[in-house]
TIPA-849117 format. One line per 8 residues: number of its first residue (from 0); for each residue x negated, y, z of C-alpha. Coordinates in nm, 2 decimals, m for minus. Each point is the difference from the previous one (the first is absolute). Layout:
<rs>
NUM = X Y Z; ...
</rs>
This chain:
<rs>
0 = m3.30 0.99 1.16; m0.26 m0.29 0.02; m0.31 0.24 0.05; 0.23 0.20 0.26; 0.05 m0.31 0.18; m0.33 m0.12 0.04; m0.08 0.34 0.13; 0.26 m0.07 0.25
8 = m0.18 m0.30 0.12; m0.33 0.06 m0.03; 0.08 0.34 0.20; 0.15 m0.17 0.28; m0.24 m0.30 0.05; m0.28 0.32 0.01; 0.16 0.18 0.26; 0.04 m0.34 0.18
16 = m0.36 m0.08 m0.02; m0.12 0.36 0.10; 0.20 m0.04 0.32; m0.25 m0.17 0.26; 0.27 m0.13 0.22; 0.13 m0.17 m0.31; m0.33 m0.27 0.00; m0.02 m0.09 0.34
24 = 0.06 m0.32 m0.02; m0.27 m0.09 m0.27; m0.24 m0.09 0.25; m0.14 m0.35 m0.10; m0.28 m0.23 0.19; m0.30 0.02 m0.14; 0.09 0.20 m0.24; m0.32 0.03 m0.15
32 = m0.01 m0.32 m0.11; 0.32 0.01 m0.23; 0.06 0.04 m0.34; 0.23 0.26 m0.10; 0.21 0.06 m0.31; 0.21 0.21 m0.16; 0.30 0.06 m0.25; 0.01 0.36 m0.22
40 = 0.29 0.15 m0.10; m0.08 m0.06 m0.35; 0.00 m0.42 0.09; m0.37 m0.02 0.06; m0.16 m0.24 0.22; m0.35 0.13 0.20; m0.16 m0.28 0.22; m0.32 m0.05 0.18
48 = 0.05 0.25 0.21; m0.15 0.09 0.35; m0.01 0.22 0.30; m0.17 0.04 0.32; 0.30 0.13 0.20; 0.39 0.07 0.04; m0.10 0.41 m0.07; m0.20 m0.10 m0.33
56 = 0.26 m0.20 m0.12; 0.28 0.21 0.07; m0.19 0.28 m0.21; m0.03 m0.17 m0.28; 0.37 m0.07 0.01; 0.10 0.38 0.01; m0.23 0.03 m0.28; 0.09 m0.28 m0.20
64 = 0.34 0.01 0.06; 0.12 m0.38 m0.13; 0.32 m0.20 m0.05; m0.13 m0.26 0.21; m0.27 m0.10 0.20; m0.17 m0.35 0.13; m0.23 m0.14 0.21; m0.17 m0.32 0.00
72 = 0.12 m0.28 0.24; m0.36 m0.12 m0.03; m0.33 0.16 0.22; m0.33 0.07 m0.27; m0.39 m0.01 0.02; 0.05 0.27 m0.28; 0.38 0.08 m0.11; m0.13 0.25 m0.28
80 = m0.11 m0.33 m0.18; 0.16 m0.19 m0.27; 0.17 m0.33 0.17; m0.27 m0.24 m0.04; m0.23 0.24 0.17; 0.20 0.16 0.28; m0.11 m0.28 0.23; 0.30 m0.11 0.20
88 = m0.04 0.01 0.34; 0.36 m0.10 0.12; 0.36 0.12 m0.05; 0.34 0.07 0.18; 0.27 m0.23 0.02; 0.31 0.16 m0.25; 0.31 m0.06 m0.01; 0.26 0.14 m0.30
96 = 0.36 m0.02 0.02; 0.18 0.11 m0.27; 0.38 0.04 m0.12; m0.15 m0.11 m0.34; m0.07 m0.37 0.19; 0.35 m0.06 0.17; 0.29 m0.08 m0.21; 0.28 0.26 0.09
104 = 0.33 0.09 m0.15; m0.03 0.41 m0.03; m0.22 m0.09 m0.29; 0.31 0.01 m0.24; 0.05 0.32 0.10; m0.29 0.18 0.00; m0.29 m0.15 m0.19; m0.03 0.06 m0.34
112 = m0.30 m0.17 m0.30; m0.03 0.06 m0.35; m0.19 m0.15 m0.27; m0.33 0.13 m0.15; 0.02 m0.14 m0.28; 0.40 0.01 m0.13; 0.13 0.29 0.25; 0.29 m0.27 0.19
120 = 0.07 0.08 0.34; 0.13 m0.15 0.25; 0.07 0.00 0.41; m0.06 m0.23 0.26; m0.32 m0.27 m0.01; m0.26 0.06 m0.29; 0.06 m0.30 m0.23; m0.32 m0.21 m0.12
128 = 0.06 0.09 m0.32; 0.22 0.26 m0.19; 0.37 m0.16 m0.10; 0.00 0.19 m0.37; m0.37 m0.02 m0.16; m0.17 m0.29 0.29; m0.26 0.26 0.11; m0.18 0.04 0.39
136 = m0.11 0.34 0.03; 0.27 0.17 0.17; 0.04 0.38 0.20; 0.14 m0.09 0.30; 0.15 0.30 0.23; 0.12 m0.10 0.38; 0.16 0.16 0.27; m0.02 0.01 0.37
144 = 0.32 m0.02 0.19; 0.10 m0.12 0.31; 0.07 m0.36 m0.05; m0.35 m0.06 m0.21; m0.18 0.17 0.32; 0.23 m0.18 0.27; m0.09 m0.33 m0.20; m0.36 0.07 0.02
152 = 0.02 0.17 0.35; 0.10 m0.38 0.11; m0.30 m0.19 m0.15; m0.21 0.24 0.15; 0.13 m0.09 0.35; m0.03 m0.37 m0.11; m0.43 0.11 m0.09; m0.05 0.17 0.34
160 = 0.22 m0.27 0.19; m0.28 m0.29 m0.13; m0.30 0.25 0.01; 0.10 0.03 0.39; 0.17 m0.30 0.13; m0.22 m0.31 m0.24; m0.33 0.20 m0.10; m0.02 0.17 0.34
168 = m0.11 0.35 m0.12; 0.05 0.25 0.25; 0.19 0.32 m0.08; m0.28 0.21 m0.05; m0.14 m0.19 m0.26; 0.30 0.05 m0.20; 0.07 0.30 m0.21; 0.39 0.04 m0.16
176 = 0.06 0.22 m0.28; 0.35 0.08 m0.23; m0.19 0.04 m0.33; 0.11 0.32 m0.13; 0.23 m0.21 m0.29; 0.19 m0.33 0.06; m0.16 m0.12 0.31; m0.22 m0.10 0.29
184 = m0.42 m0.05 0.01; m0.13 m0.14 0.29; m0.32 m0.04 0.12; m0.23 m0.21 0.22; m0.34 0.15 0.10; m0.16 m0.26 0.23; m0.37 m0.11 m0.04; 0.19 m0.35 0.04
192 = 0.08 0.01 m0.39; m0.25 0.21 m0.14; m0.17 m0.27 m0.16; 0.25 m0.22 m0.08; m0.04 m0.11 m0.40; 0.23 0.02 m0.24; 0.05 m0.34 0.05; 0.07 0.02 0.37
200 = 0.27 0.26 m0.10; 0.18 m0.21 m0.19; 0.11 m0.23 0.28; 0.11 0.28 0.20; 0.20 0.12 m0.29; 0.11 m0.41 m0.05; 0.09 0.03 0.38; 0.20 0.31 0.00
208 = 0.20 m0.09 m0.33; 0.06 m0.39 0.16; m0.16 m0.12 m0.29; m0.11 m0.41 0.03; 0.24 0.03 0.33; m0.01 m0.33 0.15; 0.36 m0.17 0.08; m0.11 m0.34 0.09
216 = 0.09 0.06 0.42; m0.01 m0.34 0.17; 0.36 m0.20 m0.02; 0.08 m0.07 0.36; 0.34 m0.17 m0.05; m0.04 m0.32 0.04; 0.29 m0.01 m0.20; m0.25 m0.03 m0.32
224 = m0.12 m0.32 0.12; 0.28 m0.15 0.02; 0.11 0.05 0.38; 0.28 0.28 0.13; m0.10 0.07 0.30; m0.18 0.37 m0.06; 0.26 0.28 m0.12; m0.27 0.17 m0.12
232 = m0.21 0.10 m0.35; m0.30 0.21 0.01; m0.12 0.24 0.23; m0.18 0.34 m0.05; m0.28 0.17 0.21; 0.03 0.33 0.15; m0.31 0.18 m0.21; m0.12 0.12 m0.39
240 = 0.23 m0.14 m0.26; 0.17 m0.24 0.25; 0.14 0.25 0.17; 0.12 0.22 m0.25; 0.18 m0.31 m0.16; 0.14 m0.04 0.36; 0.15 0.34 0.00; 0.13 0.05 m0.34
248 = 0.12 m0.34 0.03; 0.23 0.09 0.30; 0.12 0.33 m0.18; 0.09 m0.20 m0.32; 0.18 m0.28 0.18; 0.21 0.27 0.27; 0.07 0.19 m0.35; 0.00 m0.16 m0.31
256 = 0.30 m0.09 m0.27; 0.09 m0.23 m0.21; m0.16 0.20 m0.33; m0.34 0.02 0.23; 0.00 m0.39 0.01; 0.12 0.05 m0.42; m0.32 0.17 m0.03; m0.21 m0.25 0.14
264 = 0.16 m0.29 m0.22; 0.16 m0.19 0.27; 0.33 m0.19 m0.03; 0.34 0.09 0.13; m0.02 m0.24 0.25; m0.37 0.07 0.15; 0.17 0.36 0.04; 0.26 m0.11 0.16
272 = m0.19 m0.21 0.26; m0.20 0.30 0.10; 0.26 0.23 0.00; 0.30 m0.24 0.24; m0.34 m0.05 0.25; m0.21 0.31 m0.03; 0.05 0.08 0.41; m0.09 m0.36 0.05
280 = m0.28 0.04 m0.18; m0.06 0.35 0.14; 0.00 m0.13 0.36; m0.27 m0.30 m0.08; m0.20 0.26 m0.12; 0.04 0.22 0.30; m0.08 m0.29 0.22; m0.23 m0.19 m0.18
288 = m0.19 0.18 m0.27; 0.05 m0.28 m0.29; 0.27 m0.09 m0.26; 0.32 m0.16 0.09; 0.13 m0.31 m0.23; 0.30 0.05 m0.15; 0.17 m0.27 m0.18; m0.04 0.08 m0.39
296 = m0.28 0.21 0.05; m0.32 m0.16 m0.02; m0.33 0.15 0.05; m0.09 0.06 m0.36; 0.29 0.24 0.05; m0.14 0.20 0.32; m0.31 0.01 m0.21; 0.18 0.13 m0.33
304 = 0.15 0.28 0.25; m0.34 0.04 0.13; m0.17 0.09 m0.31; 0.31 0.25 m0.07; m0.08 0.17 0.31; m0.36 m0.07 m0.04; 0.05 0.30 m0.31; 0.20 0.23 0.20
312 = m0.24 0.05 0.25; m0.33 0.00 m0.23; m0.13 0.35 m0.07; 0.01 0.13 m0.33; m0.31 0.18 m0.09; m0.21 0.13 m0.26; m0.21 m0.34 m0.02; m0.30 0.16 m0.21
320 = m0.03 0.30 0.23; m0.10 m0.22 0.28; m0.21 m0.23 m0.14; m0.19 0.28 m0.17; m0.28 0.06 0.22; m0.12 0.35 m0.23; 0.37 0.15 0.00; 0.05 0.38 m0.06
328 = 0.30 0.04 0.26; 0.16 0.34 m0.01; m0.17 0.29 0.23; 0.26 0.07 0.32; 0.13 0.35 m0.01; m0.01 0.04 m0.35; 0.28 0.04 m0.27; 0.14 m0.25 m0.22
336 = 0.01 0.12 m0.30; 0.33 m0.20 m0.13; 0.22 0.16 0.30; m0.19 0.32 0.16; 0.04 m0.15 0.34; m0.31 m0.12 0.25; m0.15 m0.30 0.06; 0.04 0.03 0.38
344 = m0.10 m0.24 0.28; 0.23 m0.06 0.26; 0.00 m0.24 0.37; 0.07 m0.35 m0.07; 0.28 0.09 0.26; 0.19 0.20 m0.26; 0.03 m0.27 m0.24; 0.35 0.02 0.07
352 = 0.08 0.35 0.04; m0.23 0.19 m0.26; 0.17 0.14 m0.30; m0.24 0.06 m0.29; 0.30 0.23 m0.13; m0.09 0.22 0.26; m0.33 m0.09 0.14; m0.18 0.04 m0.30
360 = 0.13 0.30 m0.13; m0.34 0.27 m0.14; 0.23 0.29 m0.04; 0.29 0.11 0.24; 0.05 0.40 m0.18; 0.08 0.17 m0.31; 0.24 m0.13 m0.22; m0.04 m0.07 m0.39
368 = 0.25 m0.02 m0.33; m0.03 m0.29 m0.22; 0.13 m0.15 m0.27; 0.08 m0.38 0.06; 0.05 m0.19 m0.28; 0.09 m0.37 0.22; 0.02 m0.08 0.39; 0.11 m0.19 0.21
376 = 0.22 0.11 0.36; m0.33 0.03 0.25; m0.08 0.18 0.31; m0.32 0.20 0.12; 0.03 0.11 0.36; 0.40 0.00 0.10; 0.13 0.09 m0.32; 0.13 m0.18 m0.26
384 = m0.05 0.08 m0.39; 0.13 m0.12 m0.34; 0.08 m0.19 m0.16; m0.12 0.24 m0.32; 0.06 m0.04 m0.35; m0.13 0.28 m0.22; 0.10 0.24 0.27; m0.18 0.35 0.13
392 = m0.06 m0.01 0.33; m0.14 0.22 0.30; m0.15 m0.23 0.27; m0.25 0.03 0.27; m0.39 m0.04 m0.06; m0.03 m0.33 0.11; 0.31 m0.16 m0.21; m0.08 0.17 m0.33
400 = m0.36 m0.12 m0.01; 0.12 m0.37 0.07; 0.19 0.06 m0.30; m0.29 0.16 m0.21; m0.25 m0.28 0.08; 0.25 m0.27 m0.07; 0.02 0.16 m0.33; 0.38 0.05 0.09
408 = 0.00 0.37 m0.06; m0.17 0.30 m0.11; m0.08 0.35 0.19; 0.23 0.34 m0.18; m0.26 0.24 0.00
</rs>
């Protein structure tokens, strides 16, 4: 059943890649100047690759007919060249965010590893090292379900939130993608960054994950030096960091509970300051833009909540991606070839309403009968399948190959 279901998918992805309207969106700037690559279905890597134009391209794809295909962040004198040769001209700004980078609790339920070396498995988080013979290697099989997306779905609006309202990009230099997997690429083509190092990169990767954050605001209480007469702490501006500290700062005071103030490590007490005077505080705020003091709650404290909320409201991304300034990136309107689905771009004004359960979906006929051996309850389009154990099961195109590439199931023949 193996070979018949590697005809199954190999099939499909052809009859996606012969369809014309199926690589529309694969045009790229400058696309002669990009290195391509590609992965087989027999888990072979071809790199160096070139092409003039969208049509040559999209040729050799029906040709070729691969798992997966790249392209490089990065622009090239010569991208047929090995690396050291290619002559870098200047690259795109990427971001990655992943499910695999944003704690989550569905993990439990549908992520599953096993050791190389002794055969344990396990679900949930990949351990550093295996609990029964100490080994790293692990296989390591995830799933994409609605929370893991939703969670990514939010640090993406956190990435295009900064790239607009603190970098100043416009919207037309910003390109936003669901993956095809477990979630979101975005991308900023702007001559601005082009040649921005690797260097350079790294502080806007520092800057969007609130790394070396700064926390020492100006104490304007005179309160600290020994007088009474200011009621007040610190105060925050209304732009970058400062402002985003402003507004998650309001939403954790008008919200929080006592276990939020747990987490943080403060005392019963400190919590119980806030808590009795939060609309005090709340109205301050309101009126004057800075930190009320309260008695008990000094402003190591504000600046202990601070750092709390500084976390919340950083951006969790795929650090390496965007400081790598020769990154292969996935090629947009292709098919990821761990789910079957797109990677499809979308306007930054459907962060909140696109469904990648639905957007991204290659194949909406036919059905197929497969034999799952393990799956999780998940949903392609409106419906809702599983959960499967060792079951037989008739399901439309688009659902049994999810379940094929994950390696969840096999095709009946």
């Amino acid at each position: 059943m193996q070979v018949q279901s590697n005809l199954f998918v190999n099939k499909l992805f052809r009859n996606y890649y012969n369809n014309e309207e199926s690589c529309k969106g694969m045009a790229l700037l400058m696309i002669e100047e990009r290195e391509f690559g590609f992965i087989s279905f027999d888990n072979i890597m071809i790199r160096h690759k070139t092409f003039a134009n969208q049509n040559a391209l999209w040729e050799f794809l029906k040709d070729f007919v691969p798992s997966d295909a790249y392209y490089s962040c990065a622009y090239y004198a010569d991208p047929t060249a090995e690396m050291d040769r290619k002559g870098w001209i200047g690259a795109d700004l990427i971001f990655d965010i992943d499910a695999d980078h944003i704690p989550t609790s569905c993990d439990k339920v549908h992520d599953k590893w096993t050791c190389v070396a002794c055969g344990f498995a396990g679900k949930g988080s990949v351990p550093s090292r295996c609990p029964i013979c100490g080994k790293e290697k692990f296989v390591v099989n995830t799933w994409p379900c609605n929370l893991c997306l939703e969670s990514a779905r939010e640090e993406t609006a956190k990435v295009l939130d900064m790239l607009v309202l603190d970098f100043g990009f416009s919207e037309k230099d910003i390109r936003v993608f669901f993956s095809g997997h477990r979630g979101y690429h975005v991308h900023v083509e702007s001559e601005l960054i082009h040649e921005l190092d690797a260097i350079a990169r790294k502080e806007i990767v520092d800057y969007f994950t609130g790394l070396g954050l700064d926390m020492q605001f100006p104490v304007l209480a005179e309160k600290y030096q020994g007088r009474q007469s200011s009621p007040y702490v610190f105060q925050l501006g209304d732009f970058g960091w400062q402002r985003r500290l402003a507004l998650e700062l309001q939403s954790f005071i008008r919200n929080a509970k006592e276990k939020n103030f747990n987490e943080i490590g403060l005392k019963k007490t400190v919590s119980y300051a806030i808590l009795k005077n939060k609309e005090m505080i709340l109205k301050n705020w309101s009126e004057t833009k800075a930190l009320t003091s309260v008695k008990g709650v000094g402003v190591e404290t504000w600046r202990k909540i601070l750092n709390y909320v500084a976390k919340l409201k950083s951006a969790k991304i795929d650090t390496v991606v965007t400081a790598d300034i020769h990154r292969l990136i996935r090629l947009p309107d292709t098919l990821h070839g761990k789910t079957g689905f797109k990677k499809v771009e979308f306007p930054l004004s459907r962060i909140d309403s696109f469904d990648p359960f639905k957007d991204a979906i290659a194949f909406r006929e036919g059905e197929a009968t497969v034999n799952v051996s393990d799956a999780p309850e998940f949903r392609v389009g409106d419906e809702v399948f599983g959960p499967y154990k060792n079951q037989k099961v008739e399901l439309p195109t688009a659902a049994a190959l999810l379940l094929v590439c994950k390696g969840r199931a096999e095709v009946v023949r």
